[in-house]
C-alpha positions as CSV (number, residue, x, y, z in Angstrom):
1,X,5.0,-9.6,-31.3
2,X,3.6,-6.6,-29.5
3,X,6.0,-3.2,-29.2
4,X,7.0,-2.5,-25.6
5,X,5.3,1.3,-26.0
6,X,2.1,-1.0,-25.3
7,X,3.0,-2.7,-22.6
8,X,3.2,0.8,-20.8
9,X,0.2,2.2,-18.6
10,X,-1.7,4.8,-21.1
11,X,-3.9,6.7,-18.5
12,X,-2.5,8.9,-15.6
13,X,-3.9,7.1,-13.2
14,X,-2.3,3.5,-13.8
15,X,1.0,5.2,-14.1
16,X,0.4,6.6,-10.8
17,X,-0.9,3.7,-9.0
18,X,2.5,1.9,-10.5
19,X,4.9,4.6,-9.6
20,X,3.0,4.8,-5.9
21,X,3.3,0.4,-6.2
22,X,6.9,1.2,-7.0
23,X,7.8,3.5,-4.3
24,X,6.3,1.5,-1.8
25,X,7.7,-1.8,-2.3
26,X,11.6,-0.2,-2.9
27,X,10.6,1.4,0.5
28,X,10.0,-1.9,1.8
29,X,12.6,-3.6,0.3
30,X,15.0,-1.2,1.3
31,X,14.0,-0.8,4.9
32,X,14.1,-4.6,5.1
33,X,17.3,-5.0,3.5
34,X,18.8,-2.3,6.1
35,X,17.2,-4.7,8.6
36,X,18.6,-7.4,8.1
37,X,22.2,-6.2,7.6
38,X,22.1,-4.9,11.2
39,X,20.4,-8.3,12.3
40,X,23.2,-10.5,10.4
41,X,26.0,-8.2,11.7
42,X,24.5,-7.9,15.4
43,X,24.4,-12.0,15.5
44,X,27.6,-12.5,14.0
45,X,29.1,-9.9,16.8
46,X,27.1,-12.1,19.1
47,X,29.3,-15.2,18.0
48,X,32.2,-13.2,17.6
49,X,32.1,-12.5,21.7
50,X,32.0,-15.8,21.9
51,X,34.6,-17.1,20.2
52,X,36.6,-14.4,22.0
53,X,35.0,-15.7,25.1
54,X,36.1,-19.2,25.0
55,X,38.4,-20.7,27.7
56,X,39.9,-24.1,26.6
57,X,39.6,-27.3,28.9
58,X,42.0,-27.6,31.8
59,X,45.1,-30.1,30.5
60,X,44.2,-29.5,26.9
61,X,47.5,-28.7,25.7
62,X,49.5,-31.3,28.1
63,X,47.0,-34.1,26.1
64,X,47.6,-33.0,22.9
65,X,51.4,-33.6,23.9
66,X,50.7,-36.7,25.2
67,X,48.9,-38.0,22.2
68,X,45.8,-38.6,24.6
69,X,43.6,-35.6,22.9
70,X,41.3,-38.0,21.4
71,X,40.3,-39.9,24.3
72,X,38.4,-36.9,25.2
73,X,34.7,-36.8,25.4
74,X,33.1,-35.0,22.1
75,X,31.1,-33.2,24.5
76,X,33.7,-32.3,26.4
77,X,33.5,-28.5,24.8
78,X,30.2,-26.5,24.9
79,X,27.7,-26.7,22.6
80,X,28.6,-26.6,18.6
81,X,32.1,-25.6,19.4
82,X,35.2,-27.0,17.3
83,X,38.8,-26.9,18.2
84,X,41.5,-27.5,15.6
85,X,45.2,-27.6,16.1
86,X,48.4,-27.1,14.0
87,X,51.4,-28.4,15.1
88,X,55.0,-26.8,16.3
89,X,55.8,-28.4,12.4
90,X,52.4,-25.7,11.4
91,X,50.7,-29.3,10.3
92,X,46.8,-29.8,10.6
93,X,46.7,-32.5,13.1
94,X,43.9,-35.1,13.3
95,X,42.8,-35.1,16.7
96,X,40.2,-32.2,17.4
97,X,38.0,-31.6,20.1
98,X,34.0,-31.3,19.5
99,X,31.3,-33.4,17.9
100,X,32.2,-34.9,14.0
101,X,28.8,-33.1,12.8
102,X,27.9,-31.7,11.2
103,X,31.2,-31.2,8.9
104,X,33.5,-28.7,10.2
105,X,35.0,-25.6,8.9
106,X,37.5,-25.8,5.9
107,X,40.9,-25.0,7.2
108,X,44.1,-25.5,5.0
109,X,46.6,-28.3,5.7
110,X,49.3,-26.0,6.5
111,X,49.4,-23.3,9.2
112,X,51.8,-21.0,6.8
113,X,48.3,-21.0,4.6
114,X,46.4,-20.5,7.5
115,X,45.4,-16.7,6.7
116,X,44.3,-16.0,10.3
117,X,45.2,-13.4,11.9
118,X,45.6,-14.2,15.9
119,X,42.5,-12.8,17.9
120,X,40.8,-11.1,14.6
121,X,37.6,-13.8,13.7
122,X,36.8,-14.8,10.3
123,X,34.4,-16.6,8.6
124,X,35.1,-19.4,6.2
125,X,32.8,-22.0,4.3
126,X,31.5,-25.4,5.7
127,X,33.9,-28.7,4.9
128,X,32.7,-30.0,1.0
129,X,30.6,-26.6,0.8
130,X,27.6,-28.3,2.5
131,X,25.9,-26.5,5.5
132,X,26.1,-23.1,6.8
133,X,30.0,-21.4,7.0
134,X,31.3,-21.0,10.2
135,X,33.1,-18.3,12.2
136,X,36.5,-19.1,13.6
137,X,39.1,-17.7,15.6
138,X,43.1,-18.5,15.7
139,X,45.3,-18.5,19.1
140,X,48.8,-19.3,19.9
141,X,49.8,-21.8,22.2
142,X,52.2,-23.1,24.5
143,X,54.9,-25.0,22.3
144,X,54.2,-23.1,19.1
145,X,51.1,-24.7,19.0
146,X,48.1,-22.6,17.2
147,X,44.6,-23.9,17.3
148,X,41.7,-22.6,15.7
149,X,38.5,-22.1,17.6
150,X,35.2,-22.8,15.3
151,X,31.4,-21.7,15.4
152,X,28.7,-22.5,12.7
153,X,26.9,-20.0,11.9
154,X,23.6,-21.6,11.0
155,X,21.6,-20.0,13.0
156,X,23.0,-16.6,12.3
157,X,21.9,-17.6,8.2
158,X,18.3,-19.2,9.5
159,X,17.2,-16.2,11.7
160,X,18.5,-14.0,8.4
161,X,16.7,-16.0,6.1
162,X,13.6,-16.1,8.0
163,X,14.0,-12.3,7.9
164,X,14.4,-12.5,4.6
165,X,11.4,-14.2,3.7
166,X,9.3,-11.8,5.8
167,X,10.3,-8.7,3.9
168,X,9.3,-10.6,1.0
169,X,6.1,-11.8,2.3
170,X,5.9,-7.7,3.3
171,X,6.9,-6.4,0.2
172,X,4.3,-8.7,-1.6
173,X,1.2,-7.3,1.4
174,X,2.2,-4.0,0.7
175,X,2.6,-3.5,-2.9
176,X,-0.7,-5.3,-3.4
177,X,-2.1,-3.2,-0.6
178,X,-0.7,0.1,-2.6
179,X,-1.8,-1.0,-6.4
180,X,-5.4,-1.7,-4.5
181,X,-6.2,1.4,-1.8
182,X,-3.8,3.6,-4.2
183,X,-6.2,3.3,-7.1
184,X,-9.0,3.8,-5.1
185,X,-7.6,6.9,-3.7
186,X,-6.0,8.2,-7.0
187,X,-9.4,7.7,-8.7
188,X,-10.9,9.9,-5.9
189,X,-8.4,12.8,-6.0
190,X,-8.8,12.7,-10.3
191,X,-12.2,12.8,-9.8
192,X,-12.1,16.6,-10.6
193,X,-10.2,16.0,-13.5
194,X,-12.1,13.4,-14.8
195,X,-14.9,16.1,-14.6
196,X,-13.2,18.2,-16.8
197,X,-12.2,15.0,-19.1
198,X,-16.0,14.4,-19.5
199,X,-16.8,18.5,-19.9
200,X,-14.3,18.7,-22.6
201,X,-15.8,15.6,-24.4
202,X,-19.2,17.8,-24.0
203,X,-17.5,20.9,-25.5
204,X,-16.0,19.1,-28.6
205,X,-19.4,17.6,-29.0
206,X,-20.7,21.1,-29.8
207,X,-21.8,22.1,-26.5
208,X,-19.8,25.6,-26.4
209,X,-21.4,27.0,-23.6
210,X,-20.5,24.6,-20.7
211,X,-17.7,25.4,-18.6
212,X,-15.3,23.7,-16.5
213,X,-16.9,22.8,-13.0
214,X,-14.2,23.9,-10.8
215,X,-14.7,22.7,-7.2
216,X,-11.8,24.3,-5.6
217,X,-9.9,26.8,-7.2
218,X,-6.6,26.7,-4.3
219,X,-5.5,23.3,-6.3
220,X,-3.9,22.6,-9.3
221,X,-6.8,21.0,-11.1
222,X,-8.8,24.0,-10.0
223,X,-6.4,26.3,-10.9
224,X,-6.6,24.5,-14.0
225,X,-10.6,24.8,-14.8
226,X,-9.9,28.1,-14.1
227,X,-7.4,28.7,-17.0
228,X,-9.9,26.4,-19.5
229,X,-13.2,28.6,-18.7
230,X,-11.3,31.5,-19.2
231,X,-9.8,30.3,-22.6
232,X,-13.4,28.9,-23.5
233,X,-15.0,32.6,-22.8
234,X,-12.6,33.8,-24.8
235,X,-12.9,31.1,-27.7
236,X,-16.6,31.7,-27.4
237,X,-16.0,35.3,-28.3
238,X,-13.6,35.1,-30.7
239,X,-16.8,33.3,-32.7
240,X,-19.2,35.3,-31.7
241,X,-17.2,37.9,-33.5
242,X,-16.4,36.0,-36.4
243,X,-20.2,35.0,-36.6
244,X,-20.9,38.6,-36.1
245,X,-18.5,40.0,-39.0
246,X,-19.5,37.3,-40.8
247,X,-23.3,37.9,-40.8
248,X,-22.4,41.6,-41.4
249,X,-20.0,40.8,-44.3
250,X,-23.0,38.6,-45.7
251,X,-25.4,42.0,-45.1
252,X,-22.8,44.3,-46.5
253,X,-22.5,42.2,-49.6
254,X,-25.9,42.3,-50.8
255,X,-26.5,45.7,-49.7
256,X,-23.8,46.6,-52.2
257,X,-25.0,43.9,-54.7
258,X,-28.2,45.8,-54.7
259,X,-26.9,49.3,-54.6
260,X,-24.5,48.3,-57.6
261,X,-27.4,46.8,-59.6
262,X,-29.1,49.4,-59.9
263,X,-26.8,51.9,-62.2
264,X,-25.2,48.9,-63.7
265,X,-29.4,47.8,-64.6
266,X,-29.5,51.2,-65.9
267,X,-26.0,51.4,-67.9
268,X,-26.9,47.8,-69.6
269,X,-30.8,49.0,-70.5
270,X,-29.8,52.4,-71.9
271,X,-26.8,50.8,-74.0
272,X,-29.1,47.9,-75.4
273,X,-31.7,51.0,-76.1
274,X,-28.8,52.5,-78.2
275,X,-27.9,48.8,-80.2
276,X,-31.6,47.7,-80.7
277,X,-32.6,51.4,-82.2
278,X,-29.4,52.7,-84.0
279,X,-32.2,54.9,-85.9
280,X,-32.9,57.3,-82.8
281,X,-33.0,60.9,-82.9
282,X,-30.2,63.1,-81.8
283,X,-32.0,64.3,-78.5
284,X,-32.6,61.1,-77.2
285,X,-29.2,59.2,-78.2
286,X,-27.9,62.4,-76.2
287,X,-30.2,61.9,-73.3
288,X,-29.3,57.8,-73.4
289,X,-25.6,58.7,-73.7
290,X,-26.3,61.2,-70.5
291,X,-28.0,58.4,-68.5
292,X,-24.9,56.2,-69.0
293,X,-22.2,58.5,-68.0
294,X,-24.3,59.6,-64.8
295,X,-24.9,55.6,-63.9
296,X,-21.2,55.0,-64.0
297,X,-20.1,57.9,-62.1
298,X,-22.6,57.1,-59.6
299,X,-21.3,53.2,-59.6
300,X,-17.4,54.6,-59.7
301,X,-18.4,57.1,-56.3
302,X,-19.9,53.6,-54.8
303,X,-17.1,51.8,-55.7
304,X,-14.5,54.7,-54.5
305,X,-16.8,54.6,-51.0
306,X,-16.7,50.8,-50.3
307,X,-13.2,50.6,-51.4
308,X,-12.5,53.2,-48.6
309,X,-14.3,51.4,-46.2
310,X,-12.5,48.3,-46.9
311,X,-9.5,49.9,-46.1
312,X,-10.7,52.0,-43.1
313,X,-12.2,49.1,-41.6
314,X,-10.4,48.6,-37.6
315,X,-7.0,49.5,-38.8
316,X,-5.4,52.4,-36.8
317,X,-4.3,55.8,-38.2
318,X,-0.9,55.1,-39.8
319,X,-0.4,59.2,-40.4
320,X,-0.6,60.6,-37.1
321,X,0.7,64.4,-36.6
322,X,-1.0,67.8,-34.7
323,X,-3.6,68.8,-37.2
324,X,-5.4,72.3,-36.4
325,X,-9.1,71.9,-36.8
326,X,-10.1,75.7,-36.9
327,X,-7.9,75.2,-39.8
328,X,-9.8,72.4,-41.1
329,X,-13.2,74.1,-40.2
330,X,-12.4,76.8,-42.2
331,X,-11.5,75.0,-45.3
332,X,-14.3,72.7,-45.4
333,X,-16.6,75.3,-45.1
334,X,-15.1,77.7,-47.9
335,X,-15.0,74.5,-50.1
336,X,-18.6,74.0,-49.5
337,X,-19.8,77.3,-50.1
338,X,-18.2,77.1,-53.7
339,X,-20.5,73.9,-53.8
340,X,-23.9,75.4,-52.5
341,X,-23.3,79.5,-52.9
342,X,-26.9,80.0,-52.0
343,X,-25.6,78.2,-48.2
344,X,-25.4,80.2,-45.2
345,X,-22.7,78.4,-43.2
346,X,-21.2,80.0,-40.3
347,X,-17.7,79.5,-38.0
348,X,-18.4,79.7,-34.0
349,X,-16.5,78.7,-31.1
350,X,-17.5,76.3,-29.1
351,X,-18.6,77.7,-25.9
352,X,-19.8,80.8,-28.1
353,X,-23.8,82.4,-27.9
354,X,-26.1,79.8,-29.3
355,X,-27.9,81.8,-32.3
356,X,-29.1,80.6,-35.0
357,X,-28.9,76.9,-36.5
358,X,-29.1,74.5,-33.5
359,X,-29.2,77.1,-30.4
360,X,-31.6,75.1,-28.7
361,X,-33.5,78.2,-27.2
362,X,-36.9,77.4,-28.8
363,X,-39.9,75.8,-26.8
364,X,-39.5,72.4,-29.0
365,X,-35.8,72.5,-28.5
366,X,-33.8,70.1,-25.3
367,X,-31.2,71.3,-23.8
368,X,-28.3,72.7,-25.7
369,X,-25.9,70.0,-27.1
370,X,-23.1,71.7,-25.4
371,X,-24.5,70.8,-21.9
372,X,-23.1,67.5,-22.0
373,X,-19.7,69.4,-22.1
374,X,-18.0,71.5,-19.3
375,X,-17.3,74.6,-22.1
376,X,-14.8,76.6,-21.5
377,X,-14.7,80.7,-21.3
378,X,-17.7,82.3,-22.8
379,X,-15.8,84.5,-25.3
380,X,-16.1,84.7,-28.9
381,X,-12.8,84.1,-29.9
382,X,-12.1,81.2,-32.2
383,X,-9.1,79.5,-30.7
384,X,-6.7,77.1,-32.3
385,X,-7.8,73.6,-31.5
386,X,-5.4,70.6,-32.0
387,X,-5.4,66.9,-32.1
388,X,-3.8,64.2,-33.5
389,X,-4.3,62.1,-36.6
390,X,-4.5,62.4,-40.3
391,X,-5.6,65.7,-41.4
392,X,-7.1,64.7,-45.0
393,X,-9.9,62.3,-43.5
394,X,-10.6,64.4,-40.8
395,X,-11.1,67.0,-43.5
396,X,-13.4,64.4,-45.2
397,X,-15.4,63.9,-41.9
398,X,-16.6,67.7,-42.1
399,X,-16.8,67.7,-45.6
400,X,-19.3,64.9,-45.5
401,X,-20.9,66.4,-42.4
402,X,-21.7,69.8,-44.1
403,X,-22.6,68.0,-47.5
404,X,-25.6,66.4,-45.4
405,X,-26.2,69.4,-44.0
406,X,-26.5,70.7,-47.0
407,X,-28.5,68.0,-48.6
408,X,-30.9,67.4,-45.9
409,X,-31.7,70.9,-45.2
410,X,-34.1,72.8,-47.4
411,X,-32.7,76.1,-49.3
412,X,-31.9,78.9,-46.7
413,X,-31.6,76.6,-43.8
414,X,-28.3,78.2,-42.0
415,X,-25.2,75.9,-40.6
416,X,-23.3,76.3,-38.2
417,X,-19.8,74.7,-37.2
418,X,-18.6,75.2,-33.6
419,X,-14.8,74.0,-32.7
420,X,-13.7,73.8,-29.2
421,X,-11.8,72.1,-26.5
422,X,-13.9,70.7,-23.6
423,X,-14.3,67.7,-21.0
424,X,-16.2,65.0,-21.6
425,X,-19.6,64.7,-20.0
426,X,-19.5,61.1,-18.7
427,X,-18.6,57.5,-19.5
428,X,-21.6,57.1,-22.3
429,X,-20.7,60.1,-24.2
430,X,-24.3,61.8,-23.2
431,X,-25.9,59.4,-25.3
432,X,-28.5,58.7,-22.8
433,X,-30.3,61.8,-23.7
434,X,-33.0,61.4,-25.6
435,X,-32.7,62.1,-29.5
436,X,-28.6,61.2,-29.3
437,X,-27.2,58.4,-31.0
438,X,-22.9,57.8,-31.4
439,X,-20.7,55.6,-33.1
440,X,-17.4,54.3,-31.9
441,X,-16.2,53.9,-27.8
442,X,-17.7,56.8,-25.1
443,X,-15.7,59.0,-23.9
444,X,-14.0,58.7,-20.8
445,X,-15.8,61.1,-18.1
446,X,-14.0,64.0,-17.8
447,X,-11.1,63.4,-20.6
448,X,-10.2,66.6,-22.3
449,X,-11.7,66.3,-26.0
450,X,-11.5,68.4,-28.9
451,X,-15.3,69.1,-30.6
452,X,-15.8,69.8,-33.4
453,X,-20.0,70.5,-34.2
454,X,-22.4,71.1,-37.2
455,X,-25.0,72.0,-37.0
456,X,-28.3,72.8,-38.7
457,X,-31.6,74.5,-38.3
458,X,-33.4,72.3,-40.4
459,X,-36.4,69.8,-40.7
460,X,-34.0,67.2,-38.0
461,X,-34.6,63.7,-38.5
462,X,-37.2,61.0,-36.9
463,X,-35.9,58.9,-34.2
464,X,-36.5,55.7,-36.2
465,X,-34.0,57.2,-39.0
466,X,-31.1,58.3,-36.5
467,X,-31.0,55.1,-35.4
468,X,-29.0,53.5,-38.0
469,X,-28.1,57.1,-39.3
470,X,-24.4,55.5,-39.0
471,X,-25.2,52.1,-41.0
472,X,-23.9,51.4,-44.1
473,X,-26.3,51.7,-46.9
474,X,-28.8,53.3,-44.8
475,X,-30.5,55.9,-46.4
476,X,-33.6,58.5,-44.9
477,X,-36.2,58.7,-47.0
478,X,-35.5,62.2,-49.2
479,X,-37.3,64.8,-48.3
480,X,-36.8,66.7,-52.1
481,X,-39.1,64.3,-54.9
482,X,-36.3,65.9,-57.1
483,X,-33.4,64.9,-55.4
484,X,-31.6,61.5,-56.1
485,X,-30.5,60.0,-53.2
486,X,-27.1,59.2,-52.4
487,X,-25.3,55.8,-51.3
488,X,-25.6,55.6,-47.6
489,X,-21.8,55.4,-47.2
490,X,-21.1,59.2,-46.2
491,X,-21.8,58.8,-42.5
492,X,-20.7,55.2,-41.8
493,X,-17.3,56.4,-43.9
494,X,-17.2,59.2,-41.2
495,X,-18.1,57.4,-38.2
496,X,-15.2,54.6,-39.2
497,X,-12.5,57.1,-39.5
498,X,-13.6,59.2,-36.1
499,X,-13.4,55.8,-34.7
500,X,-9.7,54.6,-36.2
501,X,-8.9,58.3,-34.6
502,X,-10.1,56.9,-31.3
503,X,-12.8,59.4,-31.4
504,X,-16.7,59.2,-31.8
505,X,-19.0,60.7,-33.5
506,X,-22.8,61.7,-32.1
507,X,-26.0,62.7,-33.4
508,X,-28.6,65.5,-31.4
509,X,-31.9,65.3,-33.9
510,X,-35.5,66.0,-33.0
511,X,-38.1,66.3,-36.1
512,X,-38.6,70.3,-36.2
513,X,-36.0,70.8,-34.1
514,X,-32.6,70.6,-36.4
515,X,-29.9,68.2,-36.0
516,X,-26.4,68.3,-34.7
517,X,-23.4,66.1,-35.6
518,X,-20.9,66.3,-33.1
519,X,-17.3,64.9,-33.6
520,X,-15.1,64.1,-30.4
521,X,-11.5,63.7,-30.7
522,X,-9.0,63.3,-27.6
523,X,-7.1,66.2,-26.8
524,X,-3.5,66.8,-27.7
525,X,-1.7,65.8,-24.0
């Protein structure tokens, strides 16, 4: 036995062909049934008139005294009219005037059940129940005599059936009239929608880069393909950038599988060296035991670094408050001079005279990298510059900016920090000069930003290396034979933390011409 659920039109457009079906032939139904009450009730006011019309034969009452009522004709009255009689006693009497058939009205013995009212018609059922019911009407007359006036009403119940049977015959026409043009014209005005049926069968294919056709975006099914290609751009997106982190989750992996490999290769070849040759001299168990210890501190600074990038990553600043970054100049720049004594690292303001590292004023030098900056007075004092965010990674921003310096430049190469407030240059941060790379959103043009620069007047850097300066892992090749090279983490670490402070940071390099890191910062409001 099959559930009802299936008998029940699956698609949209069956149920809306049946609904239309439905409302159409209640329509009909209704308007015909409205008909036809009016009909029957204007007919049956049309027999009523004449009932109320009728005049009874001249001598009608003296022959029903004189017993002679039945030698009248049975055409003697018009037409299908009957005439009964009760008498003075309120008896049915026998004699009658009209024709014997078809059977008469049914009409109690007794006038006391006679439940006429005098001059008010009613209707009442054929004789036996066979034949059409018939209208009568009751009168008084002379001698206490009532008779009862009677009028079938077959045609009244032929004309209505005939009715009948048309709005039935109608109904039929136009419900089958509906279920056939209405599908036609309900499969026309899905059509878009069946478009975006099919589309969406594409698209869960695998074909993500279709789109809804949208024919006419004023109706609902337009409006409709509107709202899907706007989800699917979005959707497309949202995996782009999962493909994206993905691919550079995969990169960043083995870039730090390789990095890490290499002091833990070292640490597992200079222990073995100590296990396999227990017999060593003192020098070189020292020198092994050396080795080790400079392996795993350089493995536990990698591992400090990509642990601190892991948790950098896009998360905002949770420790936001005014930190003063003449304050935080200063300090990084005292803590690097303890670190490289022999350093010449100087403290400028930012719209101060450009001497010295990065001044720009030499033939091989571009314009200054303040020009991309409306500076403010041209005085020399160093004014206190705020902004907001957490002050120990901005502090580990310069720290890593002047250890580069440092690193990068040779011995007696001077730095320079300038700090200043300024206006942004233009929507791309100025990195449309040549020589300039950023990291993190531009600047909006004209935004007041706090700068803070350092710069070098060292050997600069080659356009292919500044270029993925800010990469992870990315490392120049060193300059210094001597100089072990460190884990490519300082600058993308930086560049991640300017960025969760909503800030960028910008490289000015030219081979020979020094190099300028340049950290922006919104301004306090």
């Amino acid at each position: 036995m099959s559930r009802p659920g299936r008998l029940r039109p699956r698609s949209l457009r069956s149920r809306l062909v049946l609904i239309a079906g439905l409302l159409a032939t209640g329509a009909v139904a209704l308007c015909q049934l409205a008909g036809l009450v009016v009909l029957r009730s204007w007919l049956t006011d049309q027999v009523d008139d004449r009932l109320a019309g009728f005049r009874p034969p001249p001598g009608m009452y003296e022959d029903l005294a004189d017993g002679s009522l039945s030698h009248r004709a049975p055409d003697v009255l018009p037409s299908d009219y009957r005439v009964f009689f009760y008498s003075p006693r309120g008896d049915l009497l026998k004699d009658a005037l009209g024709r014997t058939s078809p059977a008469g009205p049914t009409l109690p013995d007794r006038a006391a059940d006679l439940e006429l009212s005098d001059g008010r018609p009613a209707t009442v059922p054929a004789d036996g129940g066979d034949g059409a019911d018939w209208r009568v009407l009751a009168s008084s007359g002379p001698g206490q005599v009532r008779s009862v006036v009677a009028l079938p009403l077959d045609t009244v119940d032929g004309a209505t059936a005939k009715l009948l049977w048309f709005g039935v015959g109608l109904g039929a026409l136009a419900a089958g009239g509906v279920v056939l043009l209405g599908n036609a014209a309900v499969r026309l005005g899905l059509r878009p929608l069946t478009r975006v049926e099919r589309t969406a069968e594409h698209i869960t294919a695998g074909d993500l880069e279709l789109n809804v056709p949208v024919a006419d975006a004023d109706t609902e099914v337009g409006r409709l393909g509107l709202a899907l290609n706007t989800m699917l751009d979005r959707l497309r997106s949202a995996l782009r950038r999962a493909e994206d982190s993905e691919r550079r989750m995969r990169r960043f992996m083995a870039d730090a599988g390789h990095e890490l490999r290499t002091p833990l290769t070292a640490i597992q070849g200079f222990a073995e060296l100590l296990v396999d040759q227990p017999g060593m001299t003192g020098g070189r168990r020292r020198e092994a035991h050396t080795r080790i210890v400079h392996n795993a501190d350089r493995m536990s600074r990698l591992v400090d670094d990509l642990f601190l990038l892991a948790k950098l990553g896009h998360a905002p600043v949770r420790r936001r408050e005014r930190v003063d970054l003449l304050s935080l100049c200063a300090d990084a720049i005292a803590g690097t001079a303890v670190r490289h004594p022999d350093r010449d690292i100087g403290l400028q303001p930012l719209g101060g005279p450009r001497t010295g590292a990065g001044s720009g004023t030499g033939p091989d030098h571009g314009p200054g990298p303040d020009h991309d900056h409306e500076e403010d007075d041209g005085g020399q004092d160093l004014d206190v510059v705020e902004a907001l965010g957490d002050g120990h990674q901005l502090a580990q921003i310069l720290g890593n900016l002047l250890s580069n310096a440092c690193a990068h430049t040779p011995a007696g190469s001077r730095v320079v920090v300038r700090v200043g407030a300024a206006r942004a240059g233009g929507e791309t941060g100025g990195t449309d000069r040549p020589g300039r790379v950023g990291a993190g959103r531009p600047m909006p043009y004209g935004a007041a930003v706090c700068v803070v620069e350092v710069a070098d007047d060292g050997p600069g850097i080659a356009p292919d290396d500044a270029r993925h300066v800010f990469s992870r892992f990315y490392r120049a090749g060193p300059r210094d034979p001597d100089r072990v090279a460190g884990s490519g983490l300082g600058l993308a670490i930086a560049s991640a933390i300017a960025e969760a402070h909503d800030g960028r940071l910008e490289l000015d390099g030219r081979p020979g011409g020094g190099c300028v890191f340049r950290l922006l910062l919104p301004a306090v409001g």
